[in-house]
C-alpha positions in Angstrom: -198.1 -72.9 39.2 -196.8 -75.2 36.6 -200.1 -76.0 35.2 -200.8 -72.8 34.1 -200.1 -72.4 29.9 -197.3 -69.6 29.5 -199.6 -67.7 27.6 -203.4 -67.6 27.0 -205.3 -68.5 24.1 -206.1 -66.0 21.4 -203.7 -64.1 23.3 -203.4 -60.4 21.9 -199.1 -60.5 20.9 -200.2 -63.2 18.3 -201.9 -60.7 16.3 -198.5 -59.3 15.0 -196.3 -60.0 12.7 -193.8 -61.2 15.1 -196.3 -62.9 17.2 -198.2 -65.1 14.2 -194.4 -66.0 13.3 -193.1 -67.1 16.3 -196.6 -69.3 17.1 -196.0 -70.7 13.7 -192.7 -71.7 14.7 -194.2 -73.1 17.7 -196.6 -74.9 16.0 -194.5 -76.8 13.7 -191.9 -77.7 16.4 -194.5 -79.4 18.5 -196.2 -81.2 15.7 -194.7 -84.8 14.6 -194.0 -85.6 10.9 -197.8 -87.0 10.1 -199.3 -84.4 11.7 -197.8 -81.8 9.5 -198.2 -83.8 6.4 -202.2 -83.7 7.8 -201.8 -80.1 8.0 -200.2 -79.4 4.9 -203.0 -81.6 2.9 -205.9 -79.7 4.9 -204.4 -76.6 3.7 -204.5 -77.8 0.0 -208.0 -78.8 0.1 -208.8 -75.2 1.5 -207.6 -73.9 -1.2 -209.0 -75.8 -3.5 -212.1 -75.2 -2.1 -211.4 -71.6 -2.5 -210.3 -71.8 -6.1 -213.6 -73.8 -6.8 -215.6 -71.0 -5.4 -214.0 -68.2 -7.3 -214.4 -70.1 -10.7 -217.7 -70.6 -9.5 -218.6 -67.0 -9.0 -216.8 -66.2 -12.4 -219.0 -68.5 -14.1 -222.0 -67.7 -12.8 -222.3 -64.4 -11.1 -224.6 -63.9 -7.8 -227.9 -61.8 -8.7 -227.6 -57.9 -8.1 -229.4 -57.3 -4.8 -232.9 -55.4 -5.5 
């Protein structure tokens, strides 16, 4: 009984706007300090890596497809 999670992954009321709060919530009040500074920079290398791509794409446009 108590080993089962209280709900399942990828479970189908995260995919609200409620739900994605409330597990965001959830995330940050189980992670410690470090782990959400780890988070945070992950995040601003994802976008960094995003911006790179875009500027690359501006720069130099993919080929029309044939």
């Amino acid at each position: 009984m108590g080993d089962k999670p209280d709900k399942e992954p990828g479970a189908w009321d995260a995919c609200t706007w409620s739900g994605a709060r409330r597990d965001a919530l959830e995330l940050g009040a189980r992670l410690s300090f470090r782990e959400k500074i780890l988070w945070l920079e992950d995040g601003a290398r994802l976008a960094l890596a995003f911006k790179a791509a875009r500027e690359q794409r501006r720069t130099n446009p993919p080929d029309p497809p044939p």
